[in-house]
Biopython code that builds the backbone (N, CA, C, O; Angstrom):
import numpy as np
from Bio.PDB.StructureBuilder import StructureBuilder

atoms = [
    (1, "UNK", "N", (95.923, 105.574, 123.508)),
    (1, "UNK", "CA", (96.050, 104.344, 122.756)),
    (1, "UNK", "C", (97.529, 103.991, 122.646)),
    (1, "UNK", "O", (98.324, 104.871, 122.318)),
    (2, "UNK", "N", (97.900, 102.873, 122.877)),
    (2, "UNK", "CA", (99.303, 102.176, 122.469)),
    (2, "UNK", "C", (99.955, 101.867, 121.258)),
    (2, "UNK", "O", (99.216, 101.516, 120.339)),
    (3, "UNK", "N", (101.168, 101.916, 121.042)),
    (3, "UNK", "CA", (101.907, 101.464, 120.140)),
    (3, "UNK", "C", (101.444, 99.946, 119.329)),
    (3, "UNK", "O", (101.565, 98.797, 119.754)),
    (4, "UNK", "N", (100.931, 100.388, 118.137)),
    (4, "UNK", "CA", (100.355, 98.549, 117.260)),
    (4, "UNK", "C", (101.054, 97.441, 117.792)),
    (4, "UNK", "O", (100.358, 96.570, 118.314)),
    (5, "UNK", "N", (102.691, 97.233, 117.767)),
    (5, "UNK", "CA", (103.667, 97.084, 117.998)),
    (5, "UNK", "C", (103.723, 96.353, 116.587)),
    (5, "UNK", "O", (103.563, 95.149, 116.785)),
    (6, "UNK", "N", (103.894, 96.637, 115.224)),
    (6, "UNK", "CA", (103.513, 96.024, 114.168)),
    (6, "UNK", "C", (104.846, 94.766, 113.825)),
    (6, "UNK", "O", (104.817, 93.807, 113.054)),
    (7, "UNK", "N", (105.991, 95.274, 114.786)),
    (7, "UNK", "CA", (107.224, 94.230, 114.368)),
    (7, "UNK", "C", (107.133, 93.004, 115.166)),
    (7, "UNK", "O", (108.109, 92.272, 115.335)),
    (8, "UNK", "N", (105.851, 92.748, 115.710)),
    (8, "UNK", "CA", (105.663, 91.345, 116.345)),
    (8, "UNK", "C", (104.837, 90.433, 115.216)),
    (8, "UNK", "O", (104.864, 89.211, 115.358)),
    (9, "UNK", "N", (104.157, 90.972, 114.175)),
    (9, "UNK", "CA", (103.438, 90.672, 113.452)),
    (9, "UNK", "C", (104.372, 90.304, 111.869)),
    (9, "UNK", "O", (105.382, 90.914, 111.519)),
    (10, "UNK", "N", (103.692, 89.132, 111.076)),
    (10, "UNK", "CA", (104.749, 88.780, 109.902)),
    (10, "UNK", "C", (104.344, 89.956, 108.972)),
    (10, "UNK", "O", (103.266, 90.540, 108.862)),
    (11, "UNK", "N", (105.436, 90.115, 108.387)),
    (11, "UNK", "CA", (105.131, 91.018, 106.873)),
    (11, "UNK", "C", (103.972, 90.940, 106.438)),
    (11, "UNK", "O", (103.615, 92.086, 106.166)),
    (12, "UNK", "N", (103.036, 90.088, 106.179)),
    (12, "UNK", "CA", (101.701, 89.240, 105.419)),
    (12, "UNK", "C", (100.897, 90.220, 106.375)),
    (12, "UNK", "O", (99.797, 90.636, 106.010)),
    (13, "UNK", "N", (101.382, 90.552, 107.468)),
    (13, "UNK", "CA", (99.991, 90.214, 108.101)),
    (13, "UNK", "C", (99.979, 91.852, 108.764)),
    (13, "UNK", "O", (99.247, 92.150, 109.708)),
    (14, "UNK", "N", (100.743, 92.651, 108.220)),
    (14, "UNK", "CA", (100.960, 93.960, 107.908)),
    (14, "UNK", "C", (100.568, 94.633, 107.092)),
    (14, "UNK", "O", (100.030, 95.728, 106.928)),
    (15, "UNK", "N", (101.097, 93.387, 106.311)),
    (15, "UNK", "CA", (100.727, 94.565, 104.803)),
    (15, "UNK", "C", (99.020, 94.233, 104.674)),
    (15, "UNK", "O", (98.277, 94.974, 104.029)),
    (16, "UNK", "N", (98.675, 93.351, 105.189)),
    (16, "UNK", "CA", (97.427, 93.258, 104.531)),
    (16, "UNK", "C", (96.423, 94.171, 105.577)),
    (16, "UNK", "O", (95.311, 94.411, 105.107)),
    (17, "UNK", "N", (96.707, 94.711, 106.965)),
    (17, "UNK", "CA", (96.209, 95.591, 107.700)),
    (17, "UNK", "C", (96.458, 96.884, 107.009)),
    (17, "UNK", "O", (95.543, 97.646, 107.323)),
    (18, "UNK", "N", (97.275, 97.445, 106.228)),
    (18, "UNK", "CA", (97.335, 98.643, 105.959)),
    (18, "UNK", "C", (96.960, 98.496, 104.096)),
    (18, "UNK", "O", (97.264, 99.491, 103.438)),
    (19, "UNK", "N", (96.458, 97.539, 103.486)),
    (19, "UNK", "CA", (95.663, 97.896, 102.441)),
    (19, "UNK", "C", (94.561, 97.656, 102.797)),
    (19, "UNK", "O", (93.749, 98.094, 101.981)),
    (20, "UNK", "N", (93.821, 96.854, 104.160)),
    (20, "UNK", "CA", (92.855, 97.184, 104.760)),
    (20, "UNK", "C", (92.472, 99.183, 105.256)),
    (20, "UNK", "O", (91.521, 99.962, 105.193)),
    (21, "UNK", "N", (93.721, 99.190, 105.655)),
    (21, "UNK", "CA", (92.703, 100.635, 105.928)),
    (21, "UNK", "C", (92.733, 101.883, 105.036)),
    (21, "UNK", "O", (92.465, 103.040, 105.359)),
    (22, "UNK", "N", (93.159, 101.344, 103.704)),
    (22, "UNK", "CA", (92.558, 102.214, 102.456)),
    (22, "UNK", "C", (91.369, 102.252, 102.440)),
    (22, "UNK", "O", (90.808, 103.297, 102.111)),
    (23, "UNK", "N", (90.554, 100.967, 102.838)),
    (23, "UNK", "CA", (89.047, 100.906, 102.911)),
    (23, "UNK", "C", (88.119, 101.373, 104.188)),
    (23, "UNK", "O", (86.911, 101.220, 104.369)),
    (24, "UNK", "N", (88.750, 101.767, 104.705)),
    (24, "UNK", "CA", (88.497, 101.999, 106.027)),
    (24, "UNK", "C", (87.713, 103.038, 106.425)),
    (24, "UNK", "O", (87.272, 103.183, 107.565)),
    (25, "UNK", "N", (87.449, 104.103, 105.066)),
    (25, "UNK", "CA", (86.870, 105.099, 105.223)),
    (25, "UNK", "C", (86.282, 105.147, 104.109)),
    (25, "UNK", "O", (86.719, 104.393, 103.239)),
    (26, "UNK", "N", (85.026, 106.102, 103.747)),
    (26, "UNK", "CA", (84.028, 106.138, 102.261)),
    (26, "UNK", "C", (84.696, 106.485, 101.838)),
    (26, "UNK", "O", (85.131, 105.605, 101.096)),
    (27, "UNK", "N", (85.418, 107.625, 101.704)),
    (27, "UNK", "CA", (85.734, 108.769, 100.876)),
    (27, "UNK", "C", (86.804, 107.979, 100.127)),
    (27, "UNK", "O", (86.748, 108.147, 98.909)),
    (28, "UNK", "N", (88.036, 106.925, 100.678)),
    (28, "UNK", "CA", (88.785, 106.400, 99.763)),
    (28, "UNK", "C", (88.246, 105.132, 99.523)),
    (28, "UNK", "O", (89.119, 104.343, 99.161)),
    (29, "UNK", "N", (87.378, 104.759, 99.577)),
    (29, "UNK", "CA", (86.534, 104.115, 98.765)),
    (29, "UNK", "C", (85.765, 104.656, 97.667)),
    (29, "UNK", "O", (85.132, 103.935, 96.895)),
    (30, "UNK", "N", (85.827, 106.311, 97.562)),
    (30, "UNK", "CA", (84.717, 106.544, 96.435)),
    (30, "UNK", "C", (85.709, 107.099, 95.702)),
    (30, "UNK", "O", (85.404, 107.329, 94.531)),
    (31, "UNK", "N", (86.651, 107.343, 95.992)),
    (31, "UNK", "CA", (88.194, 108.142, 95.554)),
    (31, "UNK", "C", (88.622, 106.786, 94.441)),
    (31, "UNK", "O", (88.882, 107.070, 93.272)),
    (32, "UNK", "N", (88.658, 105.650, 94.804)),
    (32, "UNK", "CA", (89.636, 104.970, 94.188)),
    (32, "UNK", "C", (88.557, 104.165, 93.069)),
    (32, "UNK", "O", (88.924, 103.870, 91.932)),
    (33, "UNK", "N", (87.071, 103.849, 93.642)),
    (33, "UNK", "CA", (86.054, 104.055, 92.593)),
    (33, "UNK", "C", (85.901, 104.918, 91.529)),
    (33, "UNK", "O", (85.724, 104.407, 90.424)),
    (34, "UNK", "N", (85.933, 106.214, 91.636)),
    (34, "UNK", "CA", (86.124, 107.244, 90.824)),
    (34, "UNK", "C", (87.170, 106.987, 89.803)),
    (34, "UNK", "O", (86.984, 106.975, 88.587)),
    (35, "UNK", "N", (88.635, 106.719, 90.619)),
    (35, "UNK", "CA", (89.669, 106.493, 89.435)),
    (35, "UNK", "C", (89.841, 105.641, 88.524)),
    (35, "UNK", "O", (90.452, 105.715, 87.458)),
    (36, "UNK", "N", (88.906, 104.309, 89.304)),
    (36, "UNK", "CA", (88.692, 103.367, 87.938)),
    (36, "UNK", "C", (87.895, 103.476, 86.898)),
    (36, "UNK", "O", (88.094, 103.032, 85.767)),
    (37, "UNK", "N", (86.515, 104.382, 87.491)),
    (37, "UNK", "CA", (85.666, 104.503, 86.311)),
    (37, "UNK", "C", (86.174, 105.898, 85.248)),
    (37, "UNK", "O", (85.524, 106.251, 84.265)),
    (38, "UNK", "N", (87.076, 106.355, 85.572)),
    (38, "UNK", "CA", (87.929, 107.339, 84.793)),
    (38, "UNK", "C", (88.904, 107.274, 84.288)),
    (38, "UNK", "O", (89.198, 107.966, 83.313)),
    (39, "UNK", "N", (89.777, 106.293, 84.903)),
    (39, "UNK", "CA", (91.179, 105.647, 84.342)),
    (39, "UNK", "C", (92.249, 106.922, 84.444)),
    (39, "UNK", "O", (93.202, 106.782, 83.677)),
    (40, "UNK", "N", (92.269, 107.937, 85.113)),
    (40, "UNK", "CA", (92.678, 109.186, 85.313)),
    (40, "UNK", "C", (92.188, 110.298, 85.789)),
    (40, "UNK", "O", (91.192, 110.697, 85.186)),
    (41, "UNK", "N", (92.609, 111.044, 86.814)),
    (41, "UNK", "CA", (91.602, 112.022, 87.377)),
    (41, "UNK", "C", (92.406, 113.390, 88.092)),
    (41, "UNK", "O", (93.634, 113.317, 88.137)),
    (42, "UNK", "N", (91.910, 114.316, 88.508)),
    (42, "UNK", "CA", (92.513, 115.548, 88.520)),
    (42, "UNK", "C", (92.101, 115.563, 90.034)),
    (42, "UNK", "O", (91.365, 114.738, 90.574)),
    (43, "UNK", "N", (92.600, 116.458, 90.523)),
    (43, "UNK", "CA", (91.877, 116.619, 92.590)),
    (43, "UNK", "C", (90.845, 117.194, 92.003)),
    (43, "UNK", "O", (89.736, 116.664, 92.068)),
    (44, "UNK", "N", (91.046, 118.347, 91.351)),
    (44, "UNK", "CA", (89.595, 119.052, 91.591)),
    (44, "UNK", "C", (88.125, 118.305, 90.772)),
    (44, "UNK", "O", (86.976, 118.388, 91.206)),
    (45, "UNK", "N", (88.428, 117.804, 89.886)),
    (45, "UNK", "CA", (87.244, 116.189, 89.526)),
    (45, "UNK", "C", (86.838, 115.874, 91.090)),
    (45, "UNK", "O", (85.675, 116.131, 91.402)),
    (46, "UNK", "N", (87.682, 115.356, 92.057)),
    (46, "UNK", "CA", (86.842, 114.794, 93.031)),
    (46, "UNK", "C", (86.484, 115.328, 93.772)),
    (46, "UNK", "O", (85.650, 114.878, 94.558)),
    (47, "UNK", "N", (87.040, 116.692, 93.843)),
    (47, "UNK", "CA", (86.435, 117.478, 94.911)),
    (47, "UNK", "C", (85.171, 117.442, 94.751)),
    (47, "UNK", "O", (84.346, 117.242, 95.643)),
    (48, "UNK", "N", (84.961, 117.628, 93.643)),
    (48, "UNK", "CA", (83.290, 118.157, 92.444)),
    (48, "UNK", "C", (82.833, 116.594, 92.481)),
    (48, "UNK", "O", (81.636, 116.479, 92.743)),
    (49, "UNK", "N", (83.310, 115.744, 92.340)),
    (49, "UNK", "CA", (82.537, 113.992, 92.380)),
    (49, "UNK", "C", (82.030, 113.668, 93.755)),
    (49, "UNK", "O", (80.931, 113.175, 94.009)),
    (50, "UNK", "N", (82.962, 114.006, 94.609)),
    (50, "UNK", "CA", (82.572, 113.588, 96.046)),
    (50, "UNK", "C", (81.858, 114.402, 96.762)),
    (50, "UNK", "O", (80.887, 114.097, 97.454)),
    (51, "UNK", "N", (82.280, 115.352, 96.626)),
    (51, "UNK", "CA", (81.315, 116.590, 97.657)),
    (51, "UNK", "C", (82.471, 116.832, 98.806)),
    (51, "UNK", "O", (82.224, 117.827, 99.488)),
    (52, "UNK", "N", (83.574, 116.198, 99.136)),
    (52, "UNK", "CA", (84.548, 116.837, 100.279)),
    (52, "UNK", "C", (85.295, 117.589, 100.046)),
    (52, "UNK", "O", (85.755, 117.604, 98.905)),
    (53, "UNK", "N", (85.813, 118.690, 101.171)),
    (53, "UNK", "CA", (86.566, 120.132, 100.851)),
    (53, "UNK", "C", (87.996, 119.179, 100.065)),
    (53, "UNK", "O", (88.191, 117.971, 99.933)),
    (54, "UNK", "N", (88.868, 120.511, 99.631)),
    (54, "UNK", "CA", (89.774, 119.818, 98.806)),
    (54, "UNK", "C", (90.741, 119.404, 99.556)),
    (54, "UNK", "O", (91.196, 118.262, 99.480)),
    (55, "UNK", "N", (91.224, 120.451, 100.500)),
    (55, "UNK", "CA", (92.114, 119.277, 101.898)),
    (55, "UNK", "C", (91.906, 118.132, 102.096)),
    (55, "UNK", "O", (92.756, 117.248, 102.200)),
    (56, "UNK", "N", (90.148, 117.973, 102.205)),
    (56, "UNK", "CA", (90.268, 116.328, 102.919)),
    (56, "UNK", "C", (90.510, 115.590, 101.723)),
    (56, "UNK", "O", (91.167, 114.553, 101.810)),
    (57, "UNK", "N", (90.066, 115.979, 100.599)),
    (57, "UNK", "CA", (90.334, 115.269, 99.058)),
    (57, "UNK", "C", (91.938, 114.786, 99.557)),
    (57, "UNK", "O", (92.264, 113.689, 100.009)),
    (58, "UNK", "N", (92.543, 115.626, 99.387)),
    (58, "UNK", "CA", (94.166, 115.693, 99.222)),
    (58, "UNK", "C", (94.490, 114.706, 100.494)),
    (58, "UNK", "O", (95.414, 113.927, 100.263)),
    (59, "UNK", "N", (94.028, 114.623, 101.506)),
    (59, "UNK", "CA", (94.467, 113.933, 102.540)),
    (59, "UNK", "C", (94.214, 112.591, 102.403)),
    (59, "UNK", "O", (94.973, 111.780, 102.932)),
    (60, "UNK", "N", (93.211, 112.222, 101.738)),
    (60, "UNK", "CA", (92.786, 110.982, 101.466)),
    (60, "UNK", "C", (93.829, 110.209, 99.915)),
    (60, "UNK", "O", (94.337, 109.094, 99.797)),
    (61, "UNK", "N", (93.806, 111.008, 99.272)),
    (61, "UNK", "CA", (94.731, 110.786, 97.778)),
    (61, "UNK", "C", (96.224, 110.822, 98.551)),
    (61, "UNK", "O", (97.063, 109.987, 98.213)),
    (62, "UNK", "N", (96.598, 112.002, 99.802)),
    (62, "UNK", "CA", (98.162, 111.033, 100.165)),
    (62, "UNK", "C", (98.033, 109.946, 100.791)),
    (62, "UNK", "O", (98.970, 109.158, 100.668)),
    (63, "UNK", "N", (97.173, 109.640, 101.428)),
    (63, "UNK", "CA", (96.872, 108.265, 102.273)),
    (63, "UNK", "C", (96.985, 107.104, 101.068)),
    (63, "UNK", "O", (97.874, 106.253, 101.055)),
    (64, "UNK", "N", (96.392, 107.168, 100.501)),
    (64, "UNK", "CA", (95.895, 105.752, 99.370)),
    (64, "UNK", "C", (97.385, 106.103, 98.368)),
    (64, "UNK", "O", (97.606, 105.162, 97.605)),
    (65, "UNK", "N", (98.349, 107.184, 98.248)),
    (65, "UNK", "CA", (99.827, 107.347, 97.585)),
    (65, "UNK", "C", (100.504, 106.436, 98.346)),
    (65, "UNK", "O", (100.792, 105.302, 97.963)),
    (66, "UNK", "N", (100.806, 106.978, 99.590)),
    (66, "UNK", "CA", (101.470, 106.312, 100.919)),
    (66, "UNK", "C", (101.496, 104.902, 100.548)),
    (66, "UNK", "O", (102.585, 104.399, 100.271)),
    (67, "UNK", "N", (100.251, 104.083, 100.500)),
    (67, "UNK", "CA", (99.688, 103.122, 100.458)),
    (67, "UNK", "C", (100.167, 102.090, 99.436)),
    (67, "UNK", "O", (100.226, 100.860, 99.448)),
    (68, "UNK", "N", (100.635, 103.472, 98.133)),
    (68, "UNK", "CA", (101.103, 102.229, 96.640)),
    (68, "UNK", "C", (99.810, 101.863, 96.098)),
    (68, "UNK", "O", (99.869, 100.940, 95.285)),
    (69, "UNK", "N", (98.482, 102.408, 96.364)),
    (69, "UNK", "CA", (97.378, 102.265, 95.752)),
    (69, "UNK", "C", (97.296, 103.011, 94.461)),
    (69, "UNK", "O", (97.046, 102.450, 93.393)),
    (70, "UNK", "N", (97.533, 104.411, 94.601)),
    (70, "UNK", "CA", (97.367, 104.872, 93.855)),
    (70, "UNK", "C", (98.915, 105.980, 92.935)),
    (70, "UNK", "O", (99.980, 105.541, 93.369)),
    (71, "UNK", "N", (99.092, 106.830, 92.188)),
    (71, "UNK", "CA", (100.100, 106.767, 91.814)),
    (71, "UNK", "C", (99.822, 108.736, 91.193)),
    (71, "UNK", "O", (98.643, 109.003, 90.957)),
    (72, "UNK", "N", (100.466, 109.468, 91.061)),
    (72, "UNK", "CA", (100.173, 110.862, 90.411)),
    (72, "UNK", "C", (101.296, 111.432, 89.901)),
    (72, "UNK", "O", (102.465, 111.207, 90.211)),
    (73, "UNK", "N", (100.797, 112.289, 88.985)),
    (73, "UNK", "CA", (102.165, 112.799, 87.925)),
    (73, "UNK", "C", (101.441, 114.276, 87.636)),
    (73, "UNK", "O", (100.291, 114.518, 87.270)),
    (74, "UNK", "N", (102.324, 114.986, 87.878)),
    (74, "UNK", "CA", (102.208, 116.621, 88.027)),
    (74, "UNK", "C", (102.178, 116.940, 86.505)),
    (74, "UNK", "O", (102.766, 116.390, 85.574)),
    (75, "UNK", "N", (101.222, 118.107, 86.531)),
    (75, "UNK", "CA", (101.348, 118.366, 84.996)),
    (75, "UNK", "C", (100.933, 120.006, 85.520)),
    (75, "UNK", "O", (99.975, 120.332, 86.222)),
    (76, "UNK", "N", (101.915, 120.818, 84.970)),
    (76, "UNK", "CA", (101.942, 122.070, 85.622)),
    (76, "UNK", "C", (101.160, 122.490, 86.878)),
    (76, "UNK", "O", (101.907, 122.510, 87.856)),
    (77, "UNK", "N", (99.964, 122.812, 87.142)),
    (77, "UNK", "CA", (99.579, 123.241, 88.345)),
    (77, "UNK", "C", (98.746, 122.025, 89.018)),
    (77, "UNK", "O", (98.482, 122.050, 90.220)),
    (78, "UNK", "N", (98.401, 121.103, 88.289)),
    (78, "UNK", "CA", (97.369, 120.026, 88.428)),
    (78, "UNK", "C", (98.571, 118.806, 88.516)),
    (78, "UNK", "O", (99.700, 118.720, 88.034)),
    (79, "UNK", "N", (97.614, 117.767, 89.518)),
    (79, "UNK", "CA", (98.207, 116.792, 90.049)),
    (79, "UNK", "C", (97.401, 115.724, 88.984)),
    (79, "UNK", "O", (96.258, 115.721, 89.441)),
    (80, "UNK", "N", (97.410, 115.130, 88.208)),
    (80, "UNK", "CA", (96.718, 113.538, 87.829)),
    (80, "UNK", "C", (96.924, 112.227, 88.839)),
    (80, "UNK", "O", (98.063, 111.852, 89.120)),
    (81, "UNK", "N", (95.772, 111.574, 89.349)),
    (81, "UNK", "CA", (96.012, 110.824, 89.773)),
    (81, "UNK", "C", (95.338, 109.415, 89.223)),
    (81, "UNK", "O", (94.248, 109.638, 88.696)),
    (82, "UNK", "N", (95.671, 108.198, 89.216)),
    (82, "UNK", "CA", (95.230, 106.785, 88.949)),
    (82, "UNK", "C", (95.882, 105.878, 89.809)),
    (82, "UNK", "O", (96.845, 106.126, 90.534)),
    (83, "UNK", "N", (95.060, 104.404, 89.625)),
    (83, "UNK", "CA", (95.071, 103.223, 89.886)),
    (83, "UNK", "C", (96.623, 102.630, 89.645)),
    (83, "UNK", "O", (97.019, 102.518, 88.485)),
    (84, "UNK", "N", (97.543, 102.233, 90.826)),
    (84, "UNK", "CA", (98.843, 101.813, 90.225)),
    (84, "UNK", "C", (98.491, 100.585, 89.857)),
    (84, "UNK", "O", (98.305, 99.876, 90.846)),
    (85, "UNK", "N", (98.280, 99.894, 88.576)),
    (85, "UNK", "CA", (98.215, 98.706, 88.553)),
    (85, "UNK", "C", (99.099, 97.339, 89.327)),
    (85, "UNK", "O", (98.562, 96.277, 89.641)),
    (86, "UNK", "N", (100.602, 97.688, 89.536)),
    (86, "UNK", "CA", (101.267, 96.677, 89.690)),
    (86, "UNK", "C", (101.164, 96.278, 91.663)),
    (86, "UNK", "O", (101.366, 95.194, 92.211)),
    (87, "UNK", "N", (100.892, 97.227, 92.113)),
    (87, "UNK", "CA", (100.564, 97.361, 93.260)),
    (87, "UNK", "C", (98.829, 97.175, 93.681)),
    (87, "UNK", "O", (98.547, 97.099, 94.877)),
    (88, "UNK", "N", (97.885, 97.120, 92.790)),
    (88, "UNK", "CA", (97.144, 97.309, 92.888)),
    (88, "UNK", "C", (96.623, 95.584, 92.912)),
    (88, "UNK", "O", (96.006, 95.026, 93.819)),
    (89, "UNK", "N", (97.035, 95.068, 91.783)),
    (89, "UNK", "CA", (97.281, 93.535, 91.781)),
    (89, "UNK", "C", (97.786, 92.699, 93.277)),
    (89, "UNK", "O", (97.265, 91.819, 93.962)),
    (90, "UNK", "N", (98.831, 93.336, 93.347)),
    (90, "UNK", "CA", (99.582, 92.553, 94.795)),
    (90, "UNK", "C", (98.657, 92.762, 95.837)),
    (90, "UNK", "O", (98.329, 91.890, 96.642)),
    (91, "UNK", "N", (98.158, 94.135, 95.816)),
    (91, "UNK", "CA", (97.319, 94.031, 97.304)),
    (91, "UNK", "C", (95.722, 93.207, 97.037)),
    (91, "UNK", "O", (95.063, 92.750, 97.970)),
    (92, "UNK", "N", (95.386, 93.155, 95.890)),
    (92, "UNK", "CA", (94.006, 92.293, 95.491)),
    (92, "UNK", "C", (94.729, 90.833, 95.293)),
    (92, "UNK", "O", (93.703, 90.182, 95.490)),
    (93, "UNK", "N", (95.257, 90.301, 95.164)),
    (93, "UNK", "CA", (96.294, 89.122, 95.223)),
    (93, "UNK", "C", (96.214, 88.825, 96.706)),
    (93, "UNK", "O", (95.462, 87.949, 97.134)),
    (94, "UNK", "N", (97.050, 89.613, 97.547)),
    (94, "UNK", "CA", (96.811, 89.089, 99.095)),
    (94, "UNK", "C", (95.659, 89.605, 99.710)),
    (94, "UNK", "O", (95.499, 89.156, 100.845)),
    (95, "UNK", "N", (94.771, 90.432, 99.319)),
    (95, "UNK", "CA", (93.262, 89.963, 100.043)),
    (95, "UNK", "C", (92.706, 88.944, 99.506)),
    (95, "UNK", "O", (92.133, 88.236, 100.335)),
    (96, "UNK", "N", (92.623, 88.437, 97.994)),
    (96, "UNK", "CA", (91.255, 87.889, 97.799)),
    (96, "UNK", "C", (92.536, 86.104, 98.412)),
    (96, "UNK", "O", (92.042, 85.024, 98.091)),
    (97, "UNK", "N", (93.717, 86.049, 99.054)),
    (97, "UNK", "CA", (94.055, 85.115, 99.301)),
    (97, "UNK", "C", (93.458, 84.742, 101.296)),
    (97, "UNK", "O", (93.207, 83.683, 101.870)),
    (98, "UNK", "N", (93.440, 86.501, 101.872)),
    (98, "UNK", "CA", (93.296, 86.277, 102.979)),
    (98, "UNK", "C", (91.764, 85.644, 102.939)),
    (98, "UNK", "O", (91.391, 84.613, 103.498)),
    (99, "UNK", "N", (91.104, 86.406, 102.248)),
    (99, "UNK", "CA", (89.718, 86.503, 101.937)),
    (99, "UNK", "C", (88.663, 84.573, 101.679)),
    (99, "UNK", "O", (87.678, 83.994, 102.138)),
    (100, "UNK", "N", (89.497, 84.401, 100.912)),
    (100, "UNK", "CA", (89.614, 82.783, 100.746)),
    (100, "UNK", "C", (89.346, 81.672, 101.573)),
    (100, "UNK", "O", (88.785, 80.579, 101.498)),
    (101, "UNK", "N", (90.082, 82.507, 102.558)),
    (101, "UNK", "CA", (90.477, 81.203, 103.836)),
    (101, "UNK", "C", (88.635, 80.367, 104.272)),
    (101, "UNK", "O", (87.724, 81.194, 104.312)),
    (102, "UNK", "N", (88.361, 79.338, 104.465)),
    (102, "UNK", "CA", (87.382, 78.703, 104.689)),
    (102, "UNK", "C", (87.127, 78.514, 106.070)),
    (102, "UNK", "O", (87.974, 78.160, 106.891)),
    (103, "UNK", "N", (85.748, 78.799, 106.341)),
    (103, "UNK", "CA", (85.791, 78.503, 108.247)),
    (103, "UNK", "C", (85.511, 77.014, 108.246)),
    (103, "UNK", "O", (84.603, 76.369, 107.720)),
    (104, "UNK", "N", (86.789, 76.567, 109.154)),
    (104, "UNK", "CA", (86.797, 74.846, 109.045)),
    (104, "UNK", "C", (85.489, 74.571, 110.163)),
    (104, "UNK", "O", (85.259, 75.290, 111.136)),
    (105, "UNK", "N", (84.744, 73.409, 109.786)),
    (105, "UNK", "CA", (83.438, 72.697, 110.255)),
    (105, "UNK", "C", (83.847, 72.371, 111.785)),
    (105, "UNK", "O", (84.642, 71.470, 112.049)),
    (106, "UNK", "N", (83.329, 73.060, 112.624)),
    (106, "UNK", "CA", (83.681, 72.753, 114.093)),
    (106, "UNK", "C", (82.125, 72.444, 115.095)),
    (106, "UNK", "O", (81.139, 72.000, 114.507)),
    (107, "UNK", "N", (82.090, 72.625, 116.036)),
    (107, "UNK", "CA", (81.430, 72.643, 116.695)),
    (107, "UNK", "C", (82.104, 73.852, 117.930)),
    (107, "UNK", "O", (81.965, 73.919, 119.152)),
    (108, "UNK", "N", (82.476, 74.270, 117.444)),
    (108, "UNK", "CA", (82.891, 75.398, 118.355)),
    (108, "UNK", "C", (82.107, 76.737, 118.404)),
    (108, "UNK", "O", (81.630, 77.320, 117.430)),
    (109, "UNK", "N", (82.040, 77.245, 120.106)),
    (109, "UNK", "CA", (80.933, 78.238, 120.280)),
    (109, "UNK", "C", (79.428, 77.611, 120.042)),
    (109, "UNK", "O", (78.435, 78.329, 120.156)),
]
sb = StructureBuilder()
sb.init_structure("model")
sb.init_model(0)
sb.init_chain("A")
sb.init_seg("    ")
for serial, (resi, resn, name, xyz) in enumerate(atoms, 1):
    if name == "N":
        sb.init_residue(resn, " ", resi, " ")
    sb.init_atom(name, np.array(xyz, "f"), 0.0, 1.0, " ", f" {name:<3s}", serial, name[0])
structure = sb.get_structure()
């Protein structure tokens, strides 16, 4: 497979491919579900919520970090993780704007 080449593409249209592929998979879809209906959560909560080993837990919680989705604060041996709100806004801000767009009345196809 080739290089995306993502610097041909505008900022907009970047960023909104890579808070697309937070969704891209169940598990951070049930990951970031989980954190809202908890408002705070521990890895090992989801290990035990989801049913996946704790690696893939952890691999999925740095993916959706990476991302600015989500946000964690160490508290001796345990990681807490939640919903970053201010980031969380911006990326629901530019989907529900991509999301919006109307298919104009054509006769096309």
């Amino acid at each position: 497979m080739g290089l995306s080449k993502t610097e041909i593409f505008a900022d907009e249209q970047n960023e909104i491919a890579l808070f697309a592929k937070a969704f891209g998979h169940p598990a951070r879809v049930a990951i970031i579900q989980h954190l809202f209906k908890l408002n705070t959560c521990i890895c090992g909560d989801l290990v035990d919520e989801i049913g996946l080993a704790q690696p893939t837990i952890s691999q999925h919680l740095k993916e959706l970090k990476q991302l600015g989705l989500i946000r964690g604060t160490i508290e001796g041996t345990r990681v807490c993780y939640c919903i970053h709100p201010d980031n969380w806004l911006k990326m629901k801000t530019l989907m529900i704007s991509f999301f919006n767009q109307d298919i104009p009345e054509t006769d096309c196809c």
